[in-house]
Each structure stands twice: as C-alpha cells, then as structure tokens.
The first five atom37 places (N, CA, C, CB, O) and aatype in JSON, in Angstrom:
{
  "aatype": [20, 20, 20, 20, 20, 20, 20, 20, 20, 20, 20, 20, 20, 20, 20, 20, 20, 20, 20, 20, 20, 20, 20, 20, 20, 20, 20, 20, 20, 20, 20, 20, 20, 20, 20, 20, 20, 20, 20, 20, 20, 20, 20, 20, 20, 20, 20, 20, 20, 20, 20, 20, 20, 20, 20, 20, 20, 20, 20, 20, 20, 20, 20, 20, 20, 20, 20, 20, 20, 20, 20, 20, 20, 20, 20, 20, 20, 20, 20, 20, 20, 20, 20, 20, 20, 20, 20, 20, 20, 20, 20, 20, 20, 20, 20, 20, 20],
  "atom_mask": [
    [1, 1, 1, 1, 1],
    [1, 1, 1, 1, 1],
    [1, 1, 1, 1, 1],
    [1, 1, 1, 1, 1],
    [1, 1, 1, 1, 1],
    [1, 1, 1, 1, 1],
    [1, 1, 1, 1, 1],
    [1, 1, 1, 1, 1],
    [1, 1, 1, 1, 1],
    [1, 1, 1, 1, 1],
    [1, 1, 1, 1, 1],
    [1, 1, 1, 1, 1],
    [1, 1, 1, 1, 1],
    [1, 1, 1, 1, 1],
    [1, 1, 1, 1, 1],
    [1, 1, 1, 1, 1],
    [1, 1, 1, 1, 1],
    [1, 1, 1, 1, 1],
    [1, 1, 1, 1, 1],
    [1, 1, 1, 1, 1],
    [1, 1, 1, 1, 1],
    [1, 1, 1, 1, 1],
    [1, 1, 1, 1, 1],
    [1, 1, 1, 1, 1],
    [1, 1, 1, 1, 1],
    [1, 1, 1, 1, 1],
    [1, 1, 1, 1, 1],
    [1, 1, 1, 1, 1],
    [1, 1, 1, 1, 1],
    [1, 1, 1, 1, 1],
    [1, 1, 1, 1, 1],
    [1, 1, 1, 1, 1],
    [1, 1, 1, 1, 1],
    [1, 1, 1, 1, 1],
    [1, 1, 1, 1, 1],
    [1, 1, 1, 1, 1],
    [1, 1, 1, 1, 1],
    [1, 1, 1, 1, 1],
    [1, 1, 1, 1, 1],
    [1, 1, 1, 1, 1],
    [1, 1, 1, 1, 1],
    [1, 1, 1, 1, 1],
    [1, 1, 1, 1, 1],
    [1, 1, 1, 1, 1],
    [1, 1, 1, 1, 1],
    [1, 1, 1, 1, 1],
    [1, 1, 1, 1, 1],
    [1, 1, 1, 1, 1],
    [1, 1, 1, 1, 1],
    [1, 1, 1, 1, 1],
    [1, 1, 1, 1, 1],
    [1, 1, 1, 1, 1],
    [1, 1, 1, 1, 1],
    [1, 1, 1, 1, 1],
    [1, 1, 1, 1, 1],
    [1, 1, 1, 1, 1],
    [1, 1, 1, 1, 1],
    [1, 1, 1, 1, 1],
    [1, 1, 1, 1, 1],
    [1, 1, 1, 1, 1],
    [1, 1, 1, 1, 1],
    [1, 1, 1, 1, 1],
    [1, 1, 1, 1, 1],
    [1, 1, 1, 1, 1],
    [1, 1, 1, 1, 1],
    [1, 1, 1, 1, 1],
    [1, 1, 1, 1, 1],
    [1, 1, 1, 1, 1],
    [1, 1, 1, 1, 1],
    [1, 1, 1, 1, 1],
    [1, 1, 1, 1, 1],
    [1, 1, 1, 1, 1],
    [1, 1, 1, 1, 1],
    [1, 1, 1, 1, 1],
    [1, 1, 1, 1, 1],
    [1, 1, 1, 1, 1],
    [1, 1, 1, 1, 1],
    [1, 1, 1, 1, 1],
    [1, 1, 1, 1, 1],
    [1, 1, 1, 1, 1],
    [1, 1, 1, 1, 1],
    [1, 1, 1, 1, 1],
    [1, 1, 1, 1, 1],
    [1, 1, 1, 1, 1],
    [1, 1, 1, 1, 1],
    [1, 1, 1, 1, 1],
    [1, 1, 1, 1, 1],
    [1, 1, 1, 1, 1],
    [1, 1, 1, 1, 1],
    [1, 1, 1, 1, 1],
    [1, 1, 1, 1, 1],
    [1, 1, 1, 1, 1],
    [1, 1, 1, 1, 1],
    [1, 1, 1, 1, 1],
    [1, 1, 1, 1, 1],
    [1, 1, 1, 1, 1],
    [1, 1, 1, 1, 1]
  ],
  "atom_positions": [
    [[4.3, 3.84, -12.89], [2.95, 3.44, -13.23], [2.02, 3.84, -12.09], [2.87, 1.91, -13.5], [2.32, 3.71, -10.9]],
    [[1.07, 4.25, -12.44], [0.01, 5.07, -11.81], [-1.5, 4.15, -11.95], [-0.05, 6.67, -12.68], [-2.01, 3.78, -13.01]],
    [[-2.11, 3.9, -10.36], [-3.4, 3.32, -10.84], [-4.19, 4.01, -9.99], [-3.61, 1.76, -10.79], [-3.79, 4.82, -9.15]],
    [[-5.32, 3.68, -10.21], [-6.65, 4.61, -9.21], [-7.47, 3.3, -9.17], [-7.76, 6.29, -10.13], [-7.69, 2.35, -9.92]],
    [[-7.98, 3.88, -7.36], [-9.24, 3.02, -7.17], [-10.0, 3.37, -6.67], [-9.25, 2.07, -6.69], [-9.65, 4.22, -5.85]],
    [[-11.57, 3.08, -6.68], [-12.36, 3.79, -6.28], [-12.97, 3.59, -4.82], [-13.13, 3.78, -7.18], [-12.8, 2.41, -4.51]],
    [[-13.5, 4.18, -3.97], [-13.83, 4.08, -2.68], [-15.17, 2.76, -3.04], [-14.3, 5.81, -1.93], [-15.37, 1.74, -2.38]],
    [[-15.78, 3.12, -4.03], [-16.84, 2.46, -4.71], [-16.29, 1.1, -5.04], [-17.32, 3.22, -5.97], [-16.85, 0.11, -4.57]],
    [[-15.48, 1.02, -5.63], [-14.73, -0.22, -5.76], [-14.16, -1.16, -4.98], [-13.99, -0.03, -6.25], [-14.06, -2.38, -5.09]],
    [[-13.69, -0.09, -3.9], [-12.82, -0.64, -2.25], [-13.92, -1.55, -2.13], [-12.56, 0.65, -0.56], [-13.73, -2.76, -2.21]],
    [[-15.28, -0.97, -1.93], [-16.68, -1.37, -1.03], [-16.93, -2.76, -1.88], [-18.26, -0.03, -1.12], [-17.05, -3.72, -1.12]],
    [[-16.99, -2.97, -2.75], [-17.22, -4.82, -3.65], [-16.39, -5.25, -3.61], [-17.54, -5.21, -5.13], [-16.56, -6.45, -3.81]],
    [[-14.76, -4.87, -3.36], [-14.12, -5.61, -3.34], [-13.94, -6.44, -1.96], [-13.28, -5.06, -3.85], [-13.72, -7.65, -1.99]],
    [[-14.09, -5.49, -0.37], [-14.18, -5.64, 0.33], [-15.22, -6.81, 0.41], [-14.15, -4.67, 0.71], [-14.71, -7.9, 0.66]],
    [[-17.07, -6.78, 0.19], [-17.83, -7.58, 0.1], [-17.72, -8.64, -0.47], [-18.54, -7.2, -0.16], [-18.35, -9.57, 0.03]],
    [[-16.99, -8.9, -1.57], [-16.79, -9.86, -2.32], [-15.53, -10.92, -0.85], [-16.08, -9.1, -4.13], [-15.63, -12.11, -0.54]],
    [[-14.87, -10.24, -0.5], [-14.0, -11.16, 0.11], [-15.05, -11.87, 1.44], [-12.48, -10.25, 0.65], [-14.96, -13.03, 1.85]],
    [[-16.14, -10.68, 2.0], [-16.81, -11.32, 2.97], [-17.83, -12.19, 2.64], [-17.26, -10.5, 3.74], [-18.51, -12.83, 3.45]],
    [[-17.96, -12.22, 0.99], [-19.28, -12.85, 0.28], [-18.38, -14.3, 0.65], [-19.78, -12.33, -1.77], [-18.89, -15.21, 1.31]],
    [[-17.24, -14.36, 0.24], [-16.76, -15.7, 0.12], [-15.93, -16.16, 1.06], [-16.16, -15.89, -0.98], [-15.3, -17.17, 0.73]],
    [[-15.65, -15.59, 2.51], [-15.86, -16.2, 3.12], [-16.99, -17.12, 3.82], [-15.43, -15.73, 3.38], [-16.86, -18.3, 4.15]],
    [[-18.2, -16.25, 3.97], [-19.57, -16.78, 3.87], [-19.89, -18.05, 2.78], [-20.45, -15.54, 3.49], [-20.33, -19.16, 3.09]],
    [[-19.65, -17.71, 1.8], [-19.64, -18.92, 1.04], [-19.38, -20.14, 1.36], [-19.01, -18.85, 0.27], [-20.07, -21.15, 1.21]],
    [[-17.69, -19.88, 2.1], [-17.16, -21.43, 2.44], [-17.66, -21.27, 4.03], [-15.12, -21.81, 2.18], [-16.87, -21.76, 4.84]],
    [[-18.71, -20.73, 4.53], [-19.28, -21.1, 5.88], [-18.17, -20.88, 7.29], [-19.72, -22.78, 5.72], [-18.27, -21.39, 8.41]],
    [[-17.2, -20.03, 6.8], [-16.29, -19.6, 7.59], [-16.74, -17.94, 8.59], [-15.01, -19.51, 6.51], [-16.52, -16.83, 8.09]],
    [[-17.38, -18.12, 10.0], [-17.64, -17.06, 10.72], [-16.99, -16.74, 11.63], [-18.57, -17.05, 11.09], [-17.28, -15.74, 12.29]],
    [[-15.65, -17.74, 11.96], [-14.63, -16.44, 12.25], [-12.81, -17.84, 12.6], [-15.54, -15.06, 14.44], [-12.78, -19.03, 12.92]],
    [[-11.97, -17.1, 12.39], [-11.01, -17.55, 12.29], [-10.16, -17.47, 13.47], [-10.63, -17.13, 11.33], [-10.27, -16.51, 14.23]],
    [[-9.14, -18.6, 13.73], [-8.72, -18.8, 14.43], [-7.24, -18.32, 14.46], [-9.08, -19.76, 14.54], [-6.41, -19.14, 14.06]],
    [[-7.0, -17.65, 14.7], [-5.73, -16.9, 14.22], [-4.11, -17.62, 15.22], [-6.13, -14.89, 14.66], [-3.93, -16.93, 16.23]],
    [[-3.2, -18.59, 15.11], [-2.25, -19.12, 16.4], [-1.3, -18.6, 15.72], [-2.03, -20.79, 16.92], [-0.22, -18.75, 16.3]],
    [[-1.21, -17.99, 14.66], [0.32, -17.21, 14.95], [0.1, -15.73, 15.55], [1.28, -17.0, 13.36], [-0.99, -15.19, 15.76]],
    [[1.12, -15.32, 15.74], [1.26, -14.24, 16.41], [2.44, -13.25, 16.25], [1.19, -14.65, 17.53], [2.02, -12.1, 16.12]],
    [[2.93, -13.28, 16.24], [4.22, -12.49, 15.42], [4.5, -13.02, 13.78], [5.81, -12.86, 16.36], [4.41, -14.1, 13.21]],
    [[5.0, -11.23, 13.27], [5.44, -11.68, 11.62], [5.83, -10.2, 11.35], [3.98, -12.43, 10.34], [5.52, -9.11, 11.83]],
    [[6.76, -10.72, 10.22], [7.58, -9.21, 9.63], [7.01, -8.59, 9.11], [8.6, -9.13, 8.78], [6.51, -8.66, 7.98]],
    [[7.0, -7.75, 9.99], [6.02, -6.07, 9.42], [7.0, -5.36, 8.68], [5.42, -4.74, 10.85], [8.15, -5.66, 8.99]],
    [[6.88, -4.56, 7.85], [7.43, -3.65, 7.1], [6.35, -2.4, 7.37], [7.64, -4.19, 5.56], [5.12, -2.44, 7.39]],
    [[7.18, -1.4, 7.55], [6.81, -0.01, 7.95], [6.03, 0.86, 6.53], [8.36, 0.8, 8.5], [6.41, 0.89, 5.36]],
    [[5.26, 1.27, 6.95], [4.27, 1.79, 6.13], [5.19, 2.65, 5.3], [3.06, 2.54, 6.9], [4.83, 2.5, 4.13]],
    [[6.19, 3.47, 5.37], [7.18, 4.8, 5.19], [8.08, 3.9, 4.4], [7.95, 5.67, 6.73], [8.61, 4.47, 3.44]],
    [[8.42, 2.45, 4.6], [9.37, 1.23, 3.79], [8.59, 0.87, 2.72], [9.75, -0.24, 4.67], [9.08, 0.99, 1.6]],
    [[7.42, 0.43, 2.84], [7.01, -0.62, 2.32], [7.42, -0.58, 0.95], [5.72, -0.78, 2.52], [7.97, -1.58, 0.5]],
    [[7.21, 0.58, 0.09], [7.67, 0.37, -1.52], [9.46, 1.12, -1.92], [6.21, 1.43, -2.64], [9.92, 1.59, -2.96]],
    [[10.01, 0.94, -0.64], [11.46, 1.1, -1.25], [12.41, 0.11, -1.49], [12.15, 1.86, -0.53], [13.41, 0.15, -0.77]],
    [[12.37, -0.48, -2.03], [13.17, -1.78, -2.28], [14.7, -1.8, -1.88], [13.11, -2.1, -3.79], [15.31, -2.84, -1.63]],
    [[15.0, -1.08, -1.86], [16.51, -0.64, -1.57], [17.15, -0.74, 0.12], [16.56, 1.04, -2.06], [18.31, -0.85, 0.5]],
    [[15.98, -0.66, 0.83], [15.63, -0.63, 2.22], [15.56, -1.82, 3.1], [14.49, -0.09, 2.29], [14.45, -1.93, 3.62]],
    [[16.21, -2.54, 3.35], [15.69, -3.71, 4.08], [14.78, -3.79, 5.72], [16.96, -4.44, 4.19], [14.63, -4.76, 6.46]],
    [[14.31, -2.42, 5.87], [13.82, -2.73, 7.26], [12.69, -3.48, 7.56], [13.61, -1.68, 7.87], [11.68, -3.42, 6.86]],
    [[12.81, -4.31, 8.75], [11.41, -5.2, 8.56], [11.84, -5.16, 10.37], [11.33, -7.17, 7.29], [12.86, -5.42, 11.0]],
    [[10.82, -4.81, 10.66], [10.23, -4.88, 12.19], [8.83, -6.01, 12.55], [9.66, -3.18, 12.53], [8.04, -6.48, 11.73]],
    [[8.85, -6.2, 13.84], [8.15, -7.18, 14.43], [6.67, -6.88, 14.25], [8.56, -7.32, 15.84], [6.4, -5.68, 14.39]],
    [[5.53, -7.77, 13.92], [4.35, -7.35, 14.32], [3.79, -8.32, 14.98], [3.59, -6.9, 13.38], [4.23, -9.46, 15.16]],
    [[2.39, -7.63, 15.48], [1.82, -9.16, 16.35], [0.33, -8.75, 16.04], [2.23, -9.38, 18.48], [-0.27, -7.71, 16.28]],
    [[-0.09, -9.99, 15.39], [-1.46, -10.48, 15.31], [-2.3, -10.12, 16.58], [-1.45, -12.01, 15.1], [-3.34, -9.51, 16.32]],
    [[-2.15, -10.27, 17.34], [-3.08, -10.5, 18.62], [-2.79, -8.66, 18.64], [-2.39, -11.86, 20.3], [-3.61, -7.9, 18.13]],
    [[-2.18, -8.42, 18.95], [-1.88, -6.83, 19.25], [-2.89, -6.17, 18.25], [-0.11, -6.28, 18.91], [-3.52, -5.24, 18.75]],
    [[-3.22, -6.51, 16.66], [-3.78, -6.04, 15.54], [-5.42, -6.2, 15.64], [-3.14, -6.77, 14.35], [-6.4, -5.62, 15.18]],
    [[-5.19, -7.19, 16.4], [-6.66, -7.86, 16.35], [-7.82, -7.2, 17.45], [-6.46, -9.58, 16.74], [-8.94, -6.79, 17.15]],
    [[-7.1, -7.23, 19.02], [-7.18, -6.27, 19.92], [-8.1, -4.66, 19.51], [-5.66, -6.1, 20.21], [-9.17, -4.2, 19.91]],
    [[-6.91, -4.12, 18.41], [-6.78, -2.86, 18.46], [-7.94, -2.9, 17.55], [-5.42, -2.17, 18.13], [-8.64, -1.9, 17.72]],
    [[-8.41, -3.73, 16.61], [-9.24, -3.6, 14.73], [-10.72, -3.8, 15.7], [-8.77, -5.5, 12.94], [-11.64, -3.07, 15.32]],
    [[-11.08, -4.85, 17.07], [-12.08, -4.81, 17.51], [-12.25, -3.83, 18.67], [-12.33, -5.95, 17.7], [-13.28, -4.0, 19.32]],
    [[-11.61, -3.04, 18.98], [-11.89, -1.75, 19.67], [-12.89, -0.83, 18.63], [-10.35, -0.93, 20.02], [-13.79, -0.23, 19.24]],
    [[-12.87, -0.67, 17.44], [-13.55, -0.01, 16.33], [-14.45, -0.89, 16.42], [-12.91, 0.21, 14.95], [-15.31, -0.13, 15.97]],
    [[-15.09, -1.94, 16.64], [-16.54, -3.04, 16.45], [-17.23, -2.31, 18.02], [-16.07, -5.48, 16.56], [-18.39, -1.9, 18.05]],
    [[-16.35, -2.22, 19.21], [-17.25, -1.87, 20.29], [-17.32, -0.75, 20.52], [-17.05, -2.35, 21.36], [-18.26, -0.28, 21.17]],
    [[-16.22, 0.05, 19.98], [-16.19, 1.97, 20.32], [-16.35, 2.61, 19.14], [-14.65, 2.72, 20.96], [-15.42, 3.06, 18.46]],
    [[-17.75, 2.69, 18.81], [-18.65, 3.47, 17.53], [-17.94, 4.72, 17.64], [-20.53, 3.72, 17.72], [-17.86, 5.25, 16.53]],
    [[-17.23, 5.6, 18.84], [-16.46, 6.88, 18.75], [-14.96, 6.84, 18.57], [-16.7, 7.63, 19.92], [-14.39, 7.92, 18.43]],
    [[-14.33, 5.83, 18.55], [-13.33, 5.36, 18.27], [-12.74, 5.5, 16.99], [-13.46, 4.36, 18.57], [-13.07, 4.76, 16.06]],
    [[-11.82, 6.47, 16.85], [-11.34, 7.04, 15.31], [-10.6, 5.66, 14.75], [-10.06, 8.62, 15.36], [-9.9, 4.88, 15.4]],
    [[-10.85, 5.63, 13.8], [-10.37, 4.72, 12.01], [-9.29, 5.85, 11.69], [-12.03, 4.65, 10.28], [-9.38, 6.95, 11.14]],
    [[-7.79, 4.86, 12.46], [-6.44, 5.78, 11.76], [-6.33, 4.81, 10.58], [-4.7, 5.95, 12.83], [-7.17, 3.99, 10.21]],
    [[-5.04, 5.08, 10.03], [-4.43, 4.87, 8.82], [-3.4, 3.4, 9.59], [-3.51, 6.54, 8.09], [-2.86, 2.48, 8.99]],
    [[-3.42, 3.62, 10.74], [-2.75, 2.57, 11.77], [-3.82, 1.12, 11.27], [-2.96, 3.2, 13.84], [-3.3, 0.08, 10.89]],
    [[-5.02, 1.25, 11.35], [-6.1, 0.28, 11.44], [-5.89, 0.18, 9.73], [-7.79, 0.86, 12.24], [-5.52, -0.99, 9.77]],
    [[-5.88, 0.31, 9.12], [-5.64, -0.16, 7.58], [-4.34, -0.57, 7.58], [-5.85, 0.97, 6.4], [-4.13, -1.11, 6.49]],
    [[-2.89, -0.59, 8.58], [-1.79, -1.76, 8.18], [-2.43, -3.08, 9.05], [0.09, -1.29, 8.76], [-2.59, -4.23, 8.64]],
    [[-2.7, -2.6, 10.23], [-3.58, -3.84, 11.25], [-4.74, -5.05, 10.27], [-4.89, -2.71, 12.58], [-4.79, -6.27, 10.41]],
    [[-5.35, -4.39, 9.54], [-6.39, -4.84, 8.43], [-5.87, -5.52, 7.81], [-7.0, -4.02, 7.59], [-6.18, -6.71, 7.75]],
    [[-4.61, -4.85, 6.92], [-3.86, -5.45, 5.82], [-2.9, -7.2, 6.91], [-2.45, -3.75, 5.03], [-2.28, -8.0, 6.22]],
    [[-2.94, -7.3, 7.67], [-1.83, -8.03, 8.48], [-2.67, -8.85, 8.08], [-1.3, -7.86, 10.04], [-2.59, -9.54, 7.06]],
    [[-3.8, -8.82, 9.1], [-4.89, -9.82, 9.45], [-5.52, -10.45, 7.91], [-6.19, -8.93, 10.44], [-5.33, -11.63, 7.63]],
    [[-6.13, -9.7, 7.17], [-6.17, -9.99, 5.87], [-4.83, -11.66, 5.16], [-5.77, -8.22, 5.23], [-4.93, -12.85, 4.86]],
    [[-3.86, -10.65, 5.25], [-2.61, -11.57, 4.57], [-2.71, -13.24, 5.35], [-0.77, -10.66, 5.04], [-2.71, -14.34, 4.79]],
    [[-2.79, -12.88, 6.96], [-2.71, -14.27, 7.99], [-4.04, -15.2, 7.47], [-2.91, -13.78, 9.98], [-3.95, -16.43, 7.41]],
    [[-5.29, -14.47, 7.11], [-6.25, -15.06, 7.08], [-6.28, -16.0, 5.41], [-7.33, -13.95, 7.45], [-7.01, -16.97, 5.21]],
    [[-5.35, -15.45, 4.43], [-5.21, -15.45, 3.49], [-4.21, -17.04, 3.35], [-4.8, -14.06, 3.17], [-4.5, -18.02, 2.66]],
    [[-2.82, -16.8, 4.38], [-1.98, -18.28, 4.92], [-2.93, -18.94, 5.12], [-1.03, -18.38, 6.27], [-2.87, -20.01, 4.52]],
    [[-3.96, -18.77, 5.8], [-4.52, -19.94, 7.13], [-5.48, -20.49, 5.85], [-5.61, -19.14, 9.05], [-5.39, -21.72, 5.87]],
    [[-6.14, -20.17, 5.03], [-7.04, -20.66, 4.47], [-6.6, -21.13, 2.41], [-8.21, -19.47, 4.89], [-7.34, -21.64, 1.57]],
    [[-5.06, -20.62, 2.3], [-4.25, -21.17, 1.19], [-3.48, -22.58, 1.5], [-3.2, -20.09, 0.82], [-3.01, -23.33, 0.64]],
    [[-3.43, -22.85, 3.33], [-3.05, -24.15, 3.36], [-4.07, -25.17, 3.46], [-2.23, -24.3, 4.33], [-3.93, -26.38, 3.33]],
    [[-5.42, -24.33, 3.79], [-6.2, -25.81, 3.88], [-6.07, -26.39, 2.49], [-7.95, -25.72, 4.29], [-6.55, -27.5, 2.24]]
  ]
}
C-alpha cells in the first residue's frame, strides 16, 4: 500500500499540532526523560529485524535548536528522526496528564 503526502499538507498538519498546543497554553515542555529505543531509520519498517539502539532526548533537542540559532545550519534527514523522537516524548508527556 502506497500513500502520498503533500509538502502542503505536512505545513497544516504541522500548524495544527502547534495550533493546539497553543490552545492548551503549553509554551514549552519539560522534557526528564532522556534515553529511549530508537530504531534506525534503515530498520524502522522491517519487521523481521529486531534492532533497536539507544537514543537520547537531550542529545535531539541540543542538535533540533542549533537550526533555531544557526539560520546556515543545514536541515539533514538526521533532524526529521530527532523531530520525530521529540514529537512522540511530547506526545507521552501530555497523554498522561
């Protein structure tokens, strides 16, 4: 199965998540974990595969606000698993309140 999405689409979907954090008056999160099982970008959809390596929040977080202060600072494909981490943690932290 095959899906498409649009860069256009990325962009509301993206806003929509910052609309509602704004909503619930949330301007920035407190992140205390720090390690969690990363799965390798090259793994992630082989099921057959069990590799799962270490990641660290703080290490992700570091690296995602180097791009907020270094406007020349290249946007790898590295910074979209870093995104996706932080995303998921922010996702725990605010499914247990």
């Amino acid at each position: 199965m095959s899906k498409t999405v649009s860069i256009f689409e990325l962009s509301i979907i993206f806003q929509r998540i910052i609309d509602k954090l704004q909503f619930e008056e949330i301007s920035e999160m407190n992140v205390s974990i720090d390690f969690y099982k990363y799965i390798p970008t090259d793994e992630w959809a082989s099921l057959s595969n069990d590799v799962i390596e270490i990641g660290s929040l703080s290490d992700d977080i570091d690296n995602l606000k180097r791009l907020v202060v270094d406007k020349n600072r290249p946007c790898t494909y590295v910074d979209f698993d870093r995104l996706a981490s932080l995303l998921r943690a922010i996702s725990q932290l605010n499914n247990e309140v």
